[in-house]
Biopython code that builds the backbone (N, CA, C, O; Angstrom):
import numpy as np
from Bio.PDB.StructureBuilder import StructureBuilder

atoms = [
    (1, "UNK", "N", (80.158, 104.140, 89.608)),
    (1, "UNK", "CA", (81.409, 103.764, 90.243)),
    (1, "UNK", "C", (81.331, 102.292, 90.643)),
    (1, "UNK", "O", (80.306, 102.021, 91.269)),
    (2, "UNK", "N", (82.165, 101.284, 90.432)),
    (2, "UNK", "CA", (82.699, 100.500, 90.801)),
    (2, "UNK", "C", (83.145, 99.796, 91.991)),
    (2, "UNK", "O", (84.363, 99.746, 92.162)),
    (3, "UNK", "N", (82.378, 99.237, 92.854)),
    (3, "UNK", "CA", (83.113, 98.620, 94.549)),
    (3, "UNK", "C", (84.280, 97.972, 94.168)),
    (3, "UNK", "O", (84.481, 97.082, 93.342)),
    (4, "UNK", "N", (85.198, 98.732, 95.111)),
    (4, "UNK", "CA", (86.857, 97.972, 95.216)),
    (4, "UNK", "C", (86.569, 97.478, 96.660)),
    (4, "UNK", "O", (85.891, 97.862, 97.613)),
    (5, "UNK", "N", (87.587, 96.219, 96.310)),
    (5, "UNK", "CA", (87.780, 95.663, 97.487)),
    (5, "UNK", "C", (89.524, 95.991, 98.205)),
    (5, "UNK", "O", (90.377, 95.111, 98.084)),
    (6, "UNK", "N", (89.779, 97.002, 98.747)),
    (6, "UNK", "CA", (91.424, 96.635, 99.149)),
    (6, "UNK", "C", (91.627, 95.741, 100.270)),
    (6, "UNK", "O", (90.716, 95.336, 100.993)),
    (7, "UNK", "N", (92.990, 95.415, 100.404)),
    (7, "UNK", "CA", (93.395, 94.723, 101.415)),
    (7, "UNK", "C", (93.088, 93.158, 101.091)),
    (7, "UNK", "O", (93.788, 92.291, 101.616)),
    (8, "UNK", "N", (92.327, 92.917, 100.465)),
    (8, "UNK", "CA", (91.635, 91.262, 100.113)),
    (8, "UNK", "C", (90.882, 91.032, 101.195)),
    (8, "UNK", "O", (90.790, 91.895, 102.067)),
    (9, "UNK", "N", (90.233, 89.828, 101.292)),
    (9, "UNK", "CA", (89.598, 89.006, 102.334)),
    (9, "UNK", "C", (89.739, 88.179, 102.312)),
    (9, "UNK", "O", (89.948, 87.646, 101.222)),
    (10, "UNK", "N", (89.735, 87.556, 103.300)),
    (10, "UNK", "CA", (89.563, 86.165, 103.934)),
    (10, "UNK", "C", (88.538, 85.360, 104.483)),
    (10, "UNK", "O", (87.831, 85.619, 105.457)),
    (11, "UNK", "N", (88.530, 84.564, 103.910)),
    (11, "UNK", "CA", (87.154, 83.662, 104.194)),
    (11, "UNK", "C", (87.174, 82.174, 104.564)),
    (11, "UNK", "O", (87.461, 81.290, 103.757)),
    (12, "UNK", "N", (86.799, 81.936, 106.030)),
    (12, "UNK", "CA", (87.304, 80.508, 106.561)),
    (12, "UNK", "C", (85.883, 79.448, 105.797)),
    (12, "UNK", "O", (84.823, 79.293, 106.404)),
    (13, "UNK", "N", (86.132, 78.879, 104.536)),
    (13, "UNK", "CA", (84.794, 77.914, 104.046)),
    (13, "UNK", "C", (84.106, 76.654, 105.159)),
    (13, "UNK", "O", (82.981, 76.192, 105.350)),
    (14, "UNK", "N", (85.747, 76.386, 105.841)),
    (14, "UNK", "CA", (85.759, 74.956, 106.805)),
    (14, "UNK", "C", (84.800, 73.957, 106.328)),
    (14, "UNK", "O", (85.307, 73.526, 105.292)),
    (15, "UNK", "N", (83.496, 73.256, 106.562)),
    (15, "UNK", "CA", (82.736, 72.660, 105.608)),
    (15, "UNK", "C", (81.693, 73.074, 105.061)),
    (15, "UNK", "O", (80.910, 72.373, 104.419)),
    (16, "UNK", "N", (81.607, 74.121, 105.249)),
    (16, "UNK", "CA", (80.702, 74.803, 104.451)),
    (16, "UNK", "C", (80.314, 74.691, 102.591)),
    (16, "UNK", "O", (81.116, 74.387, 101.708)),
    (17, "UNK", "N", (79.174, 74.966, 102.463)),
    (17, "UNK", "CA", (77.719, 74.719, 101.371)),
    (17, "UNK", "C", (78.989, 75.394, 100.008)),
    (17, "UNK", "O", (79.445, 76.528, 100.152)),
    (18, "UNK", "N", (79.405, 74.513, 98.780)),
    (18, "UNK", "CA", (80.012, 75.192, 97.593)),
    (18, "UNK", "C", (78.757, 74.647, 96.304)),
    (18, "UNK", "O", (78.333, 73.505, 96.127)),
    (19, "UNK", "N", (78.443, 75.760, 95.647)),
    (19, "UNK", "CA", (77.202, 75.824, 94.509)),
    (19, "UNK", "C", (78.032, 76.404, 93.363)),
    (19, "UNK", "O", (79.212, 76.714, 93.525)),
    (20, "UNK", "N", (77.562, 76.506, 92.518)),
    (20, "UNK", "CA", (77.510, 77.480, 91.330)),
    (20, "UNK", "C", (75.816, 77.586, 91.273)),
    (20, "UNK", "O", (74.858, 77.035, 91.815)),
    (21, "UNK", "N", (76.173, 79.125, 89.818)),
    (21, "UNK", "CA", (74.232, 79.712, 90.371)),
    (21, "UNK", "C", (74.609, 80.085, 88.911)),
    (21, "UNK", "O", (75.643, 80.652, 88.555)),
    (22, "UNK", "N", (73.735, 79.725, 88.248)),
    (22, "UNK", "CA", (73.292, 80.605, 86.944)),
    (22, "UNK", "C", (72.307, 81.462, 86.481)),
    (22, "UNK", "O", (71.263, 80.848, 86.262)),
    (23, "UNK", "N", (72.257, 82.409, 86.295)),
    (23, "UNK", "CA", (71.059, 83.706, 85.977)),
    (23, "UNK", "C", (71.219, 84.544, 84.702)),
    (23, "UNK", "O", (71.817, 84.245, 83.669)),
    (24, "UNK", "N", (70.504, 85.736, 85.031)),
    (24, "UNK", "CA", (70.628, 86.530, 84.421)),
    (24, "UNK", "C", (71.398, 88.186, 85.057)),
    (24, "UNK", "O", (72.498, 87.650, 85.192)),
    (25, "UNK", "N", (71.504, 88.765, 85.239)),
    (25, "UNK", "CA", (72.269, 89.940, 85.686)),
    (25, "UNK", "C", (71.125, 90.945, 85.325)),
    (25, "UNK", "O", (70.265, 90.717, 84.474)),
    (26, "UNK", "N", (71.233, 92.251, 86.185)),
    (26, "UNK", "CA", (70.057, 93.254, 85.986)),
    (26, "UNK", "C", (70.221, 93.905, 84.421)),
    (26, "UNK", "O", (69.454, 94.849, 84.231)),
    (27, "UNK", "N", (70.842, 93.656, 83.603)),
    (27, "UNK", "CA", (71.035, 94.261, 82.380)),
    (27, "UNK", "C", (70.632, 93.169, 81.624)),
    (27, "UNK", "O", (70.381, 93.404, 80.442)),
    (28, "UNK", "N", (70.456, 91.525, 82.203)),
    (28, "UNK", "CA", (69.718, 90.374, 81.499)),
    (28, "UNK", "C", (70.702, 90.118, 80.566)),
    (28, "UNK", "O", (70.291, 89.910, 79.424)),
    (29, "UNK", "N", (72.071, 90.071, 80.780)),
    (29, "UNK", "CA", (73.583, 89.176, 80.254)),
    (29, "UNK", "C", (73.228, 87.812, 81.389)),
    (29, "UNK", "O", (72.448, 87.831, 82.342)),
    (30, "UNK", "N", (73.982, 86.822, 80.967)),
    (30, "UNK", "CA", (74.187, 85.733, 81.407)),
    (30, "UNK", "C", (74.887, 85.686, 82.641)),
    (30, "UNK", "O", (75.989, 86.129, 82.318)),
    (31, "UNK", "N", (74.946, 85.365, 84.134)),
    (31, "UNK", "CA", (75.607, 85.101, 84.761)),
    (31, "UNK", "C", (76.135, 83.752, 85.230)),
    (31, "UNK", "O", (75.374, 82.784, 85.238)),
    (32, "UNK", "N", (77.428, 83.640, 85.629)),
    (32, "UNK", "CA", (77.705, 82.166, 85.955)),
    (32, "UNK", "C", (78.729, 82.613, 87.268)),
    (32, "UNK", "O", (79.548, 83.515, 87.092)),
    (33, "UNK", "N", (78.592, 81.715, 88.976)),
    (33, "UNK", "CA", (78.833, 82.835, 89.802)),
    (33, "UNK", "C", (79.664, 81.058, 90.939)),
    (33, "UNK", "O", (79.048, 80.043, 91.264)),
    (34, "UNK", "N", (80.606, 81.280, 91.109)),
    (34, "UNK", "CA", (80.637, 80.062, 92.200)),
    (34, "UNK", "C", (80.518, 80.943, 94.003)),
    (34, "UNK", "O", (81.197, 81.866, 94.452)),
    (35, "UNK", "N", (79.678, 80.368, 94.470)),
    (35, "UNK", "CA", (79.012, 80.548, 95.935)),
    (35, "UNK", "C", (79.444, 79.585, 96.685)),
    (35, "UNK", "O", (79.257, 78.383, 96.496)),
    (36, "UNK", "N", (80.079, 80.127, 97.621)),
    (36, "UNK", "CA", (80.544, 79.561, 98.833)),
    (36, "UNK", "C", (79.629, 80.424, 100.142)),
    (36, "UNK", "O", (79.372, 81.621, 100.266)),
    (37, "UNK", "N", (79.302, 79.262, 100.987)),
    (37, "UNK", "CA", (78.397, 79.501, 102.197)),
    (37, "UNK", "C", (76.867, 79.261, 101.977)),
    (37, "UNK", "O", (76.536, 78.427, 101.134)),
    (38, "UNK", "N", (76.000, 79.881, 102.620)),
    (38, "UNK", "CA", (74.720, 79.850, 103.057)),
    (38, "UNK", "C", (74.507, 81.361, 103.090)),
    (38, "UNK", "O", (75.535, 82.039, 103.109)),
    (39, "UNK", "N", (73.450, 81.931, 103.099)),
    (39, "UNK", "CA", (72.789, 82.793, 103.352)),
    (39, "UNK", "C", (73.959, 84.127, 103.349)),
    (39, "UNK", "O", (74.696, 84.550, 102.458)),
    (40, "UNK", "N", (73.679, 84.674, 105.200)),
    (40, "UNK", "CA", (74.213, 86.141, 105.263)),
    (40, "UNK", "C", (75.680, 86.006, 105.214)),
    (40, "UNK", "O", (76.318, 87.040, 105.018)),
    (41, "UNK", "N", (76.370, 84.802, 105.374)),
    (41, "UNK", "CA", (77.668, 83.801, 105.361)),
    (41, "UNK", "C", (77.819, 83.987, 103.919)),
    (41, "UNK", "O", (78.966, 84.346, 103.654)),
    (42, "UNK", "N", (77.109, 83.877, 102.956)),
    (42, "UNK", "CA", (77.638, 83.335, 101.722)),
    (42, "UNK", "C", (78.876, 84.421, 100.814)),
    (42, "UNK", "O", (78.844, 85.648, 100.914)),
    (43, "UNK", "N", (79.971, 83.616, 99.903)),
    (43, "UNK", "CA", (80.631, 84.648, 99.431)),
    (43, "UNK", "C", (80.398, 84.248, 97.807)),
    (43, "UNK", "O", (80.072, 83.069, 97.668)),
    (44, "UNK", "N", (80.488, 84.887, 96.770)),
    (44, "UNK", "CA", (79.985, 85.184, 95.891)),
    (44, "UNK", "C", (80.772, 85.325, 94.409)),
    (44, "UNK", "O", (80.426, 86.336, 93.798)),
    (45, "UNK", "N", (81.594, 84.635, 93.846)),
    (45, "UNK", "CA", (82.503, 85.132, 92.749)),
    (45, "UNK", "C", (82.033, 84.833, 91.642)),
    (45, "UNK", "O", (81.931, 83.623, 91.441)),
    (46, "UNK", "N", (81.649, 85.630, 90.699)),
    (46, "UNK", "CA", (81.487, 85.633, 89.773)),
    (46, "UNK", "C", (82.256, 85.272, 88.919)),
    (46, "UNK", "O", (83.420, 85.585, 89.170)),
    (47, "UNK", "N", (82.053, 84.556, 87.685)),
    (47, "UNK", "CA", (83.167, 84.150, 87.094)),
    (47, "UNK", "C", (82.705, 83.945, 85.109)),
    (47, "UNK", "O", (83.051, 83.242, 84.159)),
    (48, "UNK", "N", (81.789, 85.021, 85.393)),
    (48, "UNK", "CA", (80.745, 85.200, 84.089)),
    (48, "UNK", "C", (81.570, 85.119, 82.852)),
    (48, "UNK", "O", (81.432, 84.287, 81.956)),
    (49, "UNK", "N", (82.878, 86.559, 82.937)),
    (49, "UNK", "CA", (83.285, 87.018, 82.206)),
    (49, "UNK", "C", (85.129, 86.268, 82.192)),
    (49, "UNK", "O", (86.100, 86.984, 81.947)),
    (50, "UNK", "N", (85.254, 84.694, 82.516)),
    (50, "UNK", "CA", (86.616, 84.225, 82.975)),
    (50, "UNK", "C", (86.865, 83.353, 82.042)),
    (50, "UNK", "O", (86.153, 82.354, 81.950)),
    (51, "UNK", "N", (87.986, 83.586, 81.129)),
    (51, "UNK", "CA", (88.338, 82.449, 80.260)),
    (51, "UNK", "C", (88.676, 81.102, 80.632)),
    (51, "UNK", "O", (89.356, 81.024, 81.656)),
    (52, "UNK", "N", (88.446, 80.275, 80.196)),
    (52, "UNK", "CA", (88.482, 78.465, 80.638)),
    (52, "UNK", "C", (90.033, 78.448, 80.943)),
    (52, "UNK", "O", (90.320, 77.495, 81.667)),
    (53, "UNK", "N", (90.766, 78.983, 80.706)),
    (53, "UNK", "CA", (92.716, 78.573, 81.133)),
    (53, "UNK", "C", (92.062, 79.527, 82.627)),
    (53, "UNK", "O", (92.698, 79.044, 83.563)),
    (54, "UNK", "N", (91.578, 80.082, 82.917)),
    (54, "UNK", "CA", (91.516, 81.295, 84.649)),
    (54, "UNK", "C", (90.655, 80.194, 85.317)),
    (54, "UNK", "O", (90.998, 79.852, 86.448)),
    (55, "UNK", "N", (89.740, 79.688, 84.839)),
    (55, "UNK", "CA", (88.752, 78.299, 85.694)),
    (55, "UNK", "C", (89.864, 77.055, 85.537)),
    (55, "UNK", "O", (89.887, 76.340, 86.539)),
    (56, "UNK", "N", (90.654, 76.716, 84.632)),
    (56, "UNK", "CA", (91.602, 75.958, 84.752)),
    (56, "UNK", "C", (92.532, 76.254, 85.737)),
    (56, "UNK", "O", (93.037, 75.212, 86.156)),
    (57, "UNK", "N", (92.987, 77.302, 86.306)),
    (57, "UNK", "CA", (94.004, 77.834, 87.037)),
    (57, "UNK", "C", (93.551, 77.627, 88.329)),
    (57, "UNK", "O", (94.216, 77.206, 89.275)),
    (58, "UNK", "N", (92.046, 78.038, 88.315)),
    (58, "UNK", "CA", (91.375, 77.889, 89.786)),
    (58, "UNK", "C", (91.174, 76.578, 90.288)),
    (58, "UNK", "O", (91.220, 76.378, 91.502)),
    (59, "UNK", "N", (90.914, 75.485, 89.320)),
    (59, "UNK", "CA", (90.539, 73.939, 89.618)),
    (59, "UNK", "C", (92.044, 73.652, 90.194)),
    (59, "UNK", "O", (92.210, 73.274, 91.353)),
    (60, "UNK", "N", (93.196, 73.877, 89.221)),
    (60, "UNK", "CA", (94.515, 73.515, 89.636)),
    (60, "UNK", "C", (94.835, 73.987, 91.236)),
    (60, "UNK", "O", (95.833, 73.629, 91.862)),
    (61, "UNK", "N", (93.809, 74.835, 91.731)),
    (61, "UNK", "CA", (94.625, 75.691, 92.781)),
    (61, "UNK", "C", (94.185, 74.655, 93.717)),
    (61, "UNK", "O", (94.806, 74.179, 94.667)),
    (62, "UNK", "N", (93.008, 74.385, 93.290)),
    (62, "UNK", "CA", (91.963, 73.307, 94.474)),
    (62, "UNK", "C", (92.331, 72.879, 94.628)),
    (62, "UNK", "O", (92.916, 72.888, 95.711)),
    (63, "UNK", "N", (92.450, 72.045, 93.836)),
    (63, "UNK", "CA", (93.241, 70.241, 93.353)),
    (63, "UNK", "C", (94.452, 70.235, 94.544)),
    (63, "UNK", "O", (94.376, 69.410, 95.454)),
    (64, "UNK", "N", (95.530, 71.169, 94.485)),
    (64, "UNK", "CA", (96.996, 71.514, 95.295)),
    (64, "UNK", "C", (96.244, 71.734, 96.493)),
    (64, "UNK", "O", (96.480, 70.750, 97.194)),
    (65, "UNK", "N", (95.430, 72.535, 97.129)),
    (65, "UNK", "CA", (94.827, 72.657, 98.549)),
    (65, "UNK", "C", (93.879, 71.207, 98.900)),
    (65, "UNK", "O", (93.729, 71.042, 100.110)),
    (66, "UNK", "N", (93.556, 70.683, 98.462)),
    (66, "UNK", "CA", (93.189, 69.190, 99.048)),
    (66, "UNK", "C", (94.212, 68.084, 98.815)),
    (66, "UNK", "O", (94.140, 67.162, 99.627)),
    (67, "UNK", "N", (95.091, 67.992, 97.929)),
    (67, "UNK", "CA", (95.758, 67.305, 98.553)),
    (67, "UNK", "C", (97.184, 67.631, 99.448)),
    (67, "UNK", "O", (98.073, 66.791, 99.587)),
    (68, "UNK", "N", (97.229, 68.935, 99.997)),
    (68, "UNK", "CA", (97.859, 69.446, 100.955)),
    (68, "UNK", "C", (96.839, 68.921, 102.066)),
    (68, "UNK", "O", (97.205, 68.083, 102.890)),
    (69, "UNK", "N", (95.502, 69.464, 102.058)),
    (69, "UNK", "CA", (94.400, 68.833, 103.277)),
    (69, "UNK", "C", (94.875, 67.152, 103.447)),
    (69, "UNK", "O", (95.493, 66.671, 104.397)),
    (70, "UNK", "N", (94.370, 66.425, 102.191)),
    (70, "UNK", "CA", (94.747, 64.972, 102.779)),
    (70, "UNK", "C", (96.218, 64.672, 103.451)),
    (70, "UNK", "O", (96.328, 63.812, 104.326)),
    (71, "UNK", "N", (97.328, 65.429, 102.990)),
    (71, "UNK", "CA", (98.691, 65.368, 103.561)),
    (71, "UNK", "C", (98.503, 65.966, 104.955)),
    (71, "UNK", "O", (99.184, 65.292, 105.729)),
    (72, "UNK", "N", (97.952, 66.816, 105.516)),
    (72, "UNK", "CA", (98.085, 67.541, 106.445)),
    (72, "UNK", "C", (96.750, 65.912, 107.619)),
    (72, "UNK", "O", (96.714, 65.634, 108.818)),
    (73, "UNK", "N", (96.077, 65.422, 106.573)),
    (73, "UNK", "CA", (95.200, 64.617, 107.450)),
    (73, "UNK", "C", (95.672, 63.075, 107.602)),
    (73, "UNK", "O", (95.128, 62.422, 108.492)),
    (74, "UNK", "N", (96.661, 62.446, 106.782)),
    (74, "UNK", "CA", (97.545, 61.557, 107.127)),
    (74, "UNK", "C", (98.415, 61.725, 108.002)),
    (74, "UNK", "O", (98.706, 60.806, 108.768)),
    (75, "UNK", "N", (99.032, 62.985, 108.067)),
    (75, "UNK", "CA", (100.159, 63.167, 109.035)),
    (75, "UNK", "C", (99.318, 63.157, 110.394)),
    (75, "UNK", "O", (99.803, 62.285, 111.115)),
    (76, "UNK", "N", (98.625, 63.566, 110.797)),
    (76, "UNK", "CA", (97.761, 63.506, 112.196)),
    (76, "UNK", "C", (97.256, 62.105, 112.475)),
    (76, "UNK", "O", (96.670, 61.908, 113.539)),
    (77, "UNK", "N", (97.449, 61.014, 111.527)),
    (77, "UNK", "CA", (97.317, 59.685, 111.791)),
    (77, "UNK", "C", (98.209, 59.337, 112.480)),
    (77, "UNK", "O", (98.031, 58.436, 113.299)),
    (78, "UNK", "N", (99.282, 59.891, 112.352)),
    (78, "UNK", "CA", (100.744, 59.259, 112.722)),
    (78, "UNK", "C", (100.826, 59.257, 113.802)),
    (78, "UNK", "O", (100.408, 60.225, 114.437)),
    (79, "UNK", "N", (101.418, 58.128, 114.455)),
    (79, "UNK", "CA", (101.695, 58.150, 116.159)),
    (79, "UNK", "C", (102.718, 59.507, 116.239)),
    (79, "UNK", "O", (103.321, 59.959, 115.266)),
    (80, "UNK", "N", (102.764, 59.940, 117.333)),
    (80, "UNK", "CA", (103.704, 60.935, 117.759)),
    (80, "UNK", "C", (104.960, 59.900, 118.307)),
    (80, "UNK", "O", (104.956, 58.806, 118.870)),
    (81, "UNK", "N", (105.839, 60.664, 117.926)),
    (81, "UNK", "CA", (107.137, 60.378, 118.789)),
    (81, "UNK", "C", (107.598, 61.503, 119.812)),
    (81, "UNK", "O", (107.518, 62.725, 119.936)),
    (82, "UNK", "N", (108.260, 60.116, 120.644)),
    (82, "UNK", "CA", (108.647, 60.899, 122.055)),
    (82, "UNK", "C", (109.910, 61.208, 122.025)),
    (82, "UNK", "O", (110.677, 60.438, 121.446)),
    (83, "UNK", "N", (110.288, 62.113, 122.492)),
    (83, "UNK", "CA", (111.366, 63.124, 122.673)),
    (83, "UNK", "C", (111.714, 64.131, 122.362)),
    (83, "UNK", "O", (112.822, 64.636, 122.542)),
    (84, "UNK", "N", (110.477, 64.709, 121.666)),
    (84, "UNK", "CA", (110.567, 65.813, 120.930)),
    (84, "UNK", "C", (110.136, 67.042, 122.660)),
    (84, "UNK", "O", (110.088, 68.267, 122.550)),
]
sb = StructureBuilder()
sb.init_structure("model")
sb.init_model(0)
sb.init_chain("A")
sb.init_seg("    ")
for serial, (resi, resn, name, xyz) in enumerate(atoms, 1):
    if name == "N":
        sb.init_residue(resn, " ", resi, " ")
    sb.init_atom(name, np.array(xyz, "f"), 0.0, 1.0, " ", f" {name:<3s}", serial, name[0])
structure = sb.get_structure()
């Protein structure tokens, strides 16, 4: 049987440790896995079996969440205005 995950998870990275890990798998197929965190923290996606347009999709997703981060970190440069 198979571990499902329902409901999804959530995982705050904040600055936390990003790797990729390459191995072998207990059946000794190739693994290719991107790791986010450290140790008992760490989260784990495998991405062995993911066609290059699904790793393309995922880089694109990044790409849009940092520069939402840098937008979200210019705007906190900004003096505040009064009267709000």
């Amino acid at each position: 049987m198979n571990a499902l995950i329902i409901g999804g998870i959530t995982y705050a990275l904040n600055d936390g440790n990003i790797r990729t890990k390459y191995g072998r798998g207990d059946d000794g197929k190739r693994t290719a896995r991107l790791v986010l965190g450290e140790e008992r923290d760490e989260l784990t996606i495998v991405v062995t079996d993911s066609a290059s347009e699904t790793l393309a999709r995922l880089e694109a997703a990044v790409a849009e969440l940092r520069a939402e981060a840098e937008r979200q970190e210019r705007l906190a440069n900004l003096p505040e205005v009064a009267g709000w």
